[in-house]
C-alpha positions, 0 to 999 in steps of 0.5 A: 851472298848471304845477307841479313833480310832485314840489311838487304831491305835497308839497303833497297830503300837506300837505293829507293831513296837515292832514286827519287832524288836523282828523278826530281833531279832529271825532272828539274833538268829536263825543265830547263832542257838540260838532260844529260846522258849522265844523269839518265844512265845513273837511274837506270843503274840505280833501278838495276841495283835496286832490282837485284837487290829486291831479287836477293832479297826475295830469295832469302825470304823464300829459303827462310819460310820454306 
């Protein structure tokens, strides 16, 4: 997967952003007692993508600067 940096950032903060609101979502939930299974196996998607993307992300960095 040859992606543009630039593309690969925007889409981590895509996923960054996405994961914040889905916490103040759980946290809200939680607050009332009302955690789903659901809602806690999205944000560990959302962290796992997140991470692949910042690990691809890394990658092409370091090819661009050798």
């Amino acid at each position: 997967m040859d992606e543009d940096p630039l593309v690969l950032i925007d889409k981590a903060m895509g996923i960054l952003e996405e994961l914040e609101k889905s916490i103040g979502r759980v946290s809200s939930s939680a607050e009332k007692g009302e955690v789903r299974r659901g809602q806690v196996f999205r944000l560990y998607n959302l962290v796992v993508n997140l991470e692949e993307t910042l690990r691809e992300l890394r990658r092409l960095v370091y090819e661009k600067c050798r």
